[in-house]
Every structure is written in C-alpha cells, then in structure tokens.
C-alpha positions in Angstrom: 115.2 89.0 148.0 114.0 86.9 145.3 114.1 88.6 141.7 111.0 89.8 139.4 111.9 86.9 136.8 111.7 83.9 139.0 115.3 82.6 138.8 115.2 79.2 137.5 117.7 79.8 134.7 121.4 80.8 135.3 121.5 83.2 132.1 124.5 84.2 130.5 125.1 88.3 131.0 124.2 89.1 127.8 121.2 91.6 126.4 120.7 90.9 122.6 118.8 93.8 121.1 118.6 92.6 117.4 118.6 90.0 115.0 120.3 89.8 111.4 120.2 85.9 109.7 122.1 84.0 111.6 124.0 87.0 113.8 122.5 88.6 117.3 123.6 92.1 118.1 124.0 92.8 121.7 123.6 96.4 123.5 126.6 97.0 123.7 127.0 96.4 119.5 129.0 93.3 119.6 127.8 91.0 116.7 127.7 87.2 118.1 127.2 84.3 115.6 123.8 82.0 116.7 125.0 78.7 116.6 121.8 78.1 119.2 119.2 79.4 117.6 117.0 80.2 120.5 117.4 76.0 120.8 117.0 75.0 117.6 113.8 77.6 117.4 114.6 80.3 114.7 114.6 78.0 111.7 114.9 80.8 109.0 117.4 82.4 111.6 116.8 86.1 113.1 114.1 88.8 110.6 113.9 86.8 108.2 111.9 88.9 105.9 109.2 86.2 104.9 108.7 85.9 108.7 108.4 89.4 109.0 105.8 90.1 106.5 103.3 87.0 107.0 103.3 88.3 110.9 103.0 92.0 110.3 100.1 91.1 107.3 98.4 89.4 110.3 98.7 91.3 112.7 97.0 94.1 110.6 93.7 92.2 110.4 93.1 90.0 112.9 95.6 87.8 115.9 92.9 85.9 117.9 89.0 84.4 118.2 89.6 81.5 120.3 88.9 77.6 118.3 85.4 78.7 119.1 85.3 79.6 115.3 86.7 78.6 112.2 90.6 79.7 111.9 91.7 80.0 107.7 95.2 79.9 108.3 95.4 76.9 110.8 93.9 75.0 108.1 95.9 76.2 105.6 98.7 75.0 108.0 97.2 71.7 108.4 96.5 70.5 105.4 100.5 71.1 104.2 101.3 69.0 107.4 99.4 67.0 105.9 100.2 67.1 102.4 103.8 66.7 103.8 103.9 64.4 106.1 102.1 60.8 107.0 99.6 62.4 109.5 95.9 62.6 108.1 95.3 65.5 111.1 96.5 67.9 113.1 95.7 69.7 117.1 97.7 73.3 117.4 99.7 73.7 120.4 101.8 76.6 121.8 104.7 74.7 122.6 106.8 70.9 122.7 105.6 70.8 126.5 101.6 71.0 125.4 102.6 68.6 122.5 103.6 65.9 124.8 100.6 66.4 127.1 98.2 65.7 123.8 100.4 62.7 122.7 100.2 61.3 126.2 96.8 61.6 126.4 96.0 60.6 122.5 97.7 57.3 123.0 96.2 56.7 126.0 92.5 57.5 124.8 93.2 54.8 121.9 93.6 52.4 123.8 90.7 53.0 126.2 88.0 53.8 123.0 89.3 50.2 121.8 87.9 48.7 125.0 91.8 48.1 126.3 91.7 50.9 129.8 94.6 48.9 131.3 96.8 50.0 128.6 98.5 53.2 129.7 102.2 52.3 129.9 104.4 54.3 127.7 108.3 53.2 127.1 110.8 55.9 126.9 114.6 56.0 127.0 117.2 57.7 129.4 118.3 61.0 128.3 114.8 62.0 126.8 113.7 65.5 127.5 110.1 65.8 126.4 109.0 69.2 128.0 108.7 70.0 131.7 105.2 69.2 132.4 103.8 66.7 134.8 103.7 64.1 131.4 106.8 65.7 130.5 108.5 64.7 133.3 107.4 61.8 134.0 108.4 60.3 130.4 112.0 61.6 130.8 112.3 60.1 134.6 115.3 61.6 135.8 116.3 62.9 139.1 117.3 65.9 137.5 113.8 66.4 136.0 111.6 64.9 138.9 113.3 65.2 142.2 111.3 67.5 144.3 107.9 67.5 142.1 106.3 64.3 143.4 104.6 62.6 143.3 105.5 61.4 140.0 102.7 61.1 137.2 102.4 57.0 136.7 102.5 54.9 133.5 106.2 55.5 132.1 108.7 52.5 132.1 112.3 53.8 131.3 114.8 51.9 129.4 118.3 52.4 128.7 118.9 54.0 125.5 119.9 51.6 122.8 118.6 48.8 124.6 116.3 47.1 121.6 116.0 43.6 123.5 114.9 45.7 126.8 112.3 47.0 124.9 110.9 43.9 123.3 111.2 42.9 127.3 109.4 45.8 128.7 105.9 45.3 127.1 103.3 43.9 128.9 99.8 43.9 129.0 99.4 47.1 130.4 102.0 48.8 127.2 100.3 51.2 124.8 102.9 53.2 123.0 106.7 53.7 122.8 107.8 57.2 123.0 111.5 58.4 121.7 113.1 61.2 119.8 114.6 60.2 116.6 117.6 62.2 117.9 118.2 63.6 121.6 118.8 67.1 121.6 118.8 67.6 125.5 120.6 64.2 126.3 123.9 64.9 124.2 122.8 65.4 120.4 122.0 61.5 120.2 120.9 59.9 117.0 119.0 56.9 117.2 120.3 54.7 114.3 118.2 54.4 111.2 118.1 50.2 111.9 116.5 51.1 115.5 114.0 53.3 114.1 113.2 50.6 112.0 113.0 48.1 114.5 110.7 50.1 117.0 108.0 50.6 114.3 108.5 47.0 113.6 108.0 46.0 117.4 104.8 48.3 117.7 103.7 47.0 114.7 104.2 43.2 116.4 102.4 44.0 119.6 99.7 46.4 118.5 101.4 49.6 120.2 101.5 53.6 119.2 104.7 54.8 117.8 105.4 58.4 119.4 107.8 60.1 118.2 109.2 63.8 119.4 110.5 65.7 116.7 110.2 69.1 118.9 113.6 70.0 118.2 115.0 67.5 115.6 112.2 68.0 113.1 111.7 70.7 110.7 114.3 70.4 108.4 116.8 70.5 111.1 118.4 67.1 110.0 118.2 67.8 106.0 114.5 65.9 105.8 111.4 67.7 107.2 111.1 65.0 109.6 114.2 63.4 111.4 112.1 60.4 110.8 112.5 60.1 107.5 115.8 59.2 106.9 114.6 55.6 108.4 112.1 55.4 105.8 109.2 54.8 108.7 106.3 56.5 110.0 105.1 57.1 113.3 101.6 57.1 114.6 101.6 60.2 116.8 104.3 63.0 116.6 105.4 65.9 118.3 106.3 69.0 117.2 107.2 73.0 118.0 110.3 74.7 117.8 111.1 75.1 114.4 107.5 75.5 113.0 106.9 78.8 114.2 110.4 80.1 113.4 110.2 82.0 116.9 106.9 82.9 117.4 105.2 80.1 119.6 103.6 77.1 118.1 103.5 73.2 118.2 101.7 70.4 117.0 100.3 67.0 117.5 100.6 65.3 114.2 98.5 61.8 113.8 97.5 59.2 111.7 93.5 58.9 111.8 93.7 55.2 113.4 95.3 57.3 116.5 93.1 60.0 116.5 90.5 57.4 117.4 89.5 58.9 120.5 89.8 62.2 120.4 86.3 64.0 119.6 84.7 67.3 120.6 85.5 67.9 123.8 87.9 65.2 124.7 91.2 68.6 124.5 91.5 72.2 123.9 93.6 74.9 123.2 92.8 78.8 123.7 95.6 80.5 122.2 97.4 77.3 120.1 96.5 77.6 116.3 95.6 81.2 116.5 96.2 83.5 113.1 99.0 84.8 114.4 101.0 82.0 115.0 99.6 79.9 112.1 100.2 82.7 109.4 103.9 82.5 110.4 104.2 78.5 110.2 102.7 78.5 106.9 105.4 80.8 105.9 107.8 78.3 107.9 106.8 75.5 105.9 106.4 77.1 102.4 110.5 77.5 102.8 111.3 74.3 104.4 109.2 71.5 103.0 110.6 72.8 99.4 112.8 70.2 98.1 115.7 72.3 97.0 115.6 74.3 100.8 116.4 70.7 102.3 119.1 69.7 100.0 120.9 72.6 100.6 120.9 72.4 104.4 122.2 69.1 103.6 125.2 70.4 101.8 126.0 73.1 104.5 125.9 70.5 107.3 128.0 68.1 105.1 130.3 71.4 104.9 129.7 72.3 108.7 130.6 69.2 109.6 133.2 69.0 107.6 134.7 71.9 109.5 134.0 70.7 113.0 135.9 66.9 112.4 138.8 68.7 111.3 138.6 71.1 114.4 138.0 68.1 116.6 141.2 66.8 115.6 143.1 69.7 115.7 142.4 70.4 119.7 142.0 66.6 120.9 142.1 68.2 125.3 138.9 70.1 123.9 137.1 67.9 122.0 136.5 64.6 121.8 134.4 63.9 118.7 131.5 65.1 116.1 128.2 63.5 116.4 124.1 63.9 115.4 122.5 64.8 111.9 122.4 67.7 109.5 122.4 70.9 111.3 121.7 69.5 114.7 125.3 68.8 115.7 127.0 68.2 119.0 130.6 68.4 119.6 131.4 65.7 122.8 134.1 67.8 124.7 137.1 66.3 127.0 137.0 69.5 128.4 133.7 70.9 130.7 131.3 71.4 128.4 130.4 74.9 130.2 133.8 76.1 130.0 133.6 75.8 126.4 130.4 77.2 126.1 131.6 80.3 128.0 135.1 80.7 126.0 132.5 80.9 123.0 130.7 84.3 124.3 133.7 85.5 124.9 134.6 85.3 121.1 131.1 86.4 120.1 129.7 82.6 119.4 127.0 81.1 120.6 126.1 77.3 121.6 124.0 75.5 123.9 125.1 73.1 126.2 123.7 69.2 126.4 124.0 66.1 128.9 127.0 64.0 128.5 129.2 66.7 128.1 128.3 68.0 124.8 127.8 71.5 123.3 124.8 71.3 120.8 125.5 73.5 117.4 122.2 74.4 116.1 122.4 77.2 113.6 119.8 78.6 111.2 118.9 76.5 108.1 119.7 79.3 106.7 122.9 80.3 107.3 125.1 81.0 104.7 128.8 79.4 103.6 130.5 82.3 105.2 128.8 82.0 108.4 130.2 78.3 108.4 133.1 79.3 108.1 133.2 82.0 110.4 131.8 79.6 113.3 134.9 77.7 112.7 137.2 80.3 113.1 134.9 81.3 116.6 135.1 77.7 118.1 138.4 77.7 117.0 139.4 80.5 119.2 137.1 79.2 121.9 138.8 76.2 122.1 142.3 77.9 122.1 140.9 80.2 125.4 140.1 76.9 127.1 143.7 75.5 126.8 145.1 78.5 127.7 142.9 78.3 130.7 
C-alpha cells in the first residue's frame, strides 16, 4: 500500500523538531550539527531572529493579493537585487525549478522578438541539475533525470563539462544561450574555473548568445561574494536564483539585464503566489545581512578556516577521503569510500551532510555559523570517518 507522502525520497529516520543557528534538535533531543542546511537553503541558519521578526511583522498585516496589485516589499526586494547586482529587473518565483522555466522561456522569447524563432538551442554541461521540471530536465539530460518522463522537452545540446572547444563547436544557427552553474552543487560540488567563466561570456559575447547562469544553490553569499559569479569578474545576462534568498521560506528569482528582458511584457508569464509579502519581507531581511560587505568577508574567513579543517582531515583518513574541493562555504569532500556510507556514519554522530554525484558529500553550513561550530563539525566528520573504517 502506497504511503500518504508519495515516496520519492528515501529519507533518513530522523524527526527534527527545532532549530538553533546552525544546530537541529531532533524528538528524541539529540542536537545534530547542519552542515546541509536544508541544501544550501537556511542561509542565516535555523530562527534566526531577523528572520523571525520580518515574517511574524508580516504575517500580522497582510501574506497575499495575488500580482494583480502592487506588492511594497517585492519592490523593496527588487530594487536591492538590483542595486546589488548587474540585473536592471527582476520576476519572483517560488523556487530554482520555476526559475529555470522563466530563463528558459526569457532566452527563448529574445530571440524570437528579434526576428530570430529558429533560435531555441540552449547548451548545458553534464552533471547540471537545474530543477526537475520538464525545462529542468531536459537542460540537465541525464538518464537519471529523464528516463521514464518522455518524451523529452527539445532544444538542449549537452556538452561535457570543461569542454570550452566543444562549446565553441556546438553553436549553430539554431543556438540562443548557454546555460551553466558557476559551481555544481548536485554534480559533485564542481567549480567552473574563473578563466572558463570568462571565456563563456566571451564566446556569447562573439556569437550574439544569452549567458544563463544558475546560482540557485551557489549564489547568495554561499561562495564569500553574493553571486558565485563574481569572483570571475563577469556578468551574466539571465540568472537564476532561490535557495538562499528566502532563508527557508520559499522564494526564487529570475534576475536580467533589460536587453534580455526584451520579450517579456504583460502577459507573456505569471506567478500567483511568487513575490508575495510574505516571502518578500523575509528576502529583504535575507539580503540586508548578506549583501553587507563585512557579512561576506567573514564567511570568507570561516570557509578559509573550514577548509582549513577539512584538508587536514582529508589527509588524516586517506581510505575515506580523497580530497577537498568547491568555494567558500559550499564545500564537497570526494570520498574513496561510498559516499552514502559516510553520509550515514555522520547521523550517527549527530552531523549532517548531503550527498552529491561523483561520490562526494556536499558541506553546506549556515553563513552563519560560528568558529566553534567549525570546529565542532571537524571533530563530527572526524568520528564519522573513524565509524566507516571500522566498518
């Protein structure tokens, strides 16, 4: 008999009741460290109190009229994306998978207001996860993703990732954007190098194409820059984002430049529920903390110090682990050991991570956890690690 909650995740048997920072407490009142963050979701980590407040103020007066009407505190919102970012406008969403859709579409509308229909190809790279929608999908390509779901949504070409001359060899006539996350969170905590960022905007800029980038999980201070994008010292044309903005309530964006934007008018998407007060009031209060300057330079410190930690753990149980990779706090350790296995050993002593592709757990703490809490993940994994020897 099949359950109430469909069953399309295996969960882990355990009931968190309460969140403290960067701790969970479970029923049963063990405290686990959140090295996970509800995937790289609770930005500001679990309560935290300027959260708290900006959602409870809300939710006093008013949570939701529909973008019928006029909505203060989306445009509060997006004119510090703005402000922030290189985007000259913003479309709410309610998550990374309605983000995609939008970009998909956006790009694809650019091309066809500029007299150009047959341009609808979008390039994207193995090991992308970009949502599990139709679009979503499709742009990723794998079996994993598509197999049983056709037929599969046209208009994506898949390249290997890392593969700059495949790209330059990929675009045709019927190309209008490449699509790529500055760093793969789903595919193994994969950075793409600052030089290859570079040379993507450079290519699109060559040929006339959209730079898309998805910044779902990689953005919002998660790499020590608001954008992940940023430490390239390039722009994109259309970005993704979600996640982190609403700090755990749900809310993405489509950022955009206005040359991009070109098609979209009145009637052309829609949202009912993304950019309502509710979720907006808590992404301002997001990015009041983490666009300030002195926020970001500290998670830079405490990843340089995380990951500081981690190489030296690495070393110290070479059967477990294999290496240290990714970018601020979005950290993957590549495991000799199953990947799963490790995972599990860390429940077991009260740690939390997420697993990846290529055999990689993903570390994704709060921005804001503290010096101790670094310390005391390493001391967790480290006893994780020992459990799997002993195995």
């Amino acid at each position: 008999m099949i359950a109430s909650v469909l069953p399309t995740y295996n969960r882990a048997p355990l009931n968190f009741v309460k969140g403290e920072g960067a701790w969970l407490v479970e029923k049963d009142g063990r405290r686990f460290l959140d090295l996970g963050s509800g995937i790289a979701v609770n930005a500001l980590g679990h309560a935290h109190p300027a959260l708290v407040e900006a959602l409870t103020n809300q939710a006093q007066n008013l949570w939701h009229v529909s973008n019928l009407y006029e909505i203060p505190q989306q445009q509060a919102l997006a004119d510090k994306l703005v402000e922030h970012t290189f985007a000259d406008t913003v479309f709410f969403t309610n998550s990374g998978t309605e983000a995609c859709e939008l970009a998909v579409k956006m790009a694809r509308k650019y091309f066809f207001e500029k007299d150009q229909p047959e341009r609808i190809e979008i390039i994207t790279f193995d090991g992308s996860f970009h949502g599990r929608s139709s679009a979503g999908i499709a742009a990723a390509g794998s079996e994993k993703m598509t197999k049983g779901f056709g037929p599969v949504l046209p208009g994506f070409v898949h390249l290997t990732f890392g593969d700059l001359d495949g790209v330059t060899n990929a675009i045709s006539d019927s190309t209008a954007a490449i699509m790529i996350e500055p760093v793969q969170g789903e595919g193994g905590i994969r950075p793409v190098p600052d030089a290859d960022m570079k040379a993507l905007r450079a290519i699109c800029d060559e040929h006339g194409l959209l730079l898309i980038l998805d910044e779902v999980q990689c953005g919002v201070g998660r790499t020590g820059k608001l954008f992940a994008h940023e430490w390239a010292g390039i722009t994109p044309d259309i970005m993704m984002v979600a996640k982190g903005i609403g700090g755990g309530f749900p809310l993405g964006a489509v950022l955009a430049t206005e040359k991009a934007a070109l098609g979209m008018t009145a009637g052309t998407h829609g949202s009912t529920y993304g950019g309502n007060p509710l979720g907006c009031a808590v992404g301002n209060a997001v990015i009041d903390h983490v666009a300030d300057p002195d926020f970001l330079a500290d998670v830079n410190r405490k990843a340089g110090l995380l990951r500081q930690k981690l190489e030296g753990l690495v070393s110290g149980h070479p059967d477990v682990f294999e290496e240290v990779r990714g970018a601020g706090l979005m950290l993957g350790l590549k495991c000799r050991a199953v990947n799963i296995d490790v995972v599990n050993a860390g429940y077991a002593n009260e740690v939390i991570t997420v697993p990846a592709a290529d055999n990689v757990i993903r570390l994704l703490p709060p921005l804001t956890l503290t010096d101790e809490d670094v310390a005391e993940a390493v001391i967790r994994l480290e006893k994780a690690a020992i459990q799997v020897e002993n195995a």
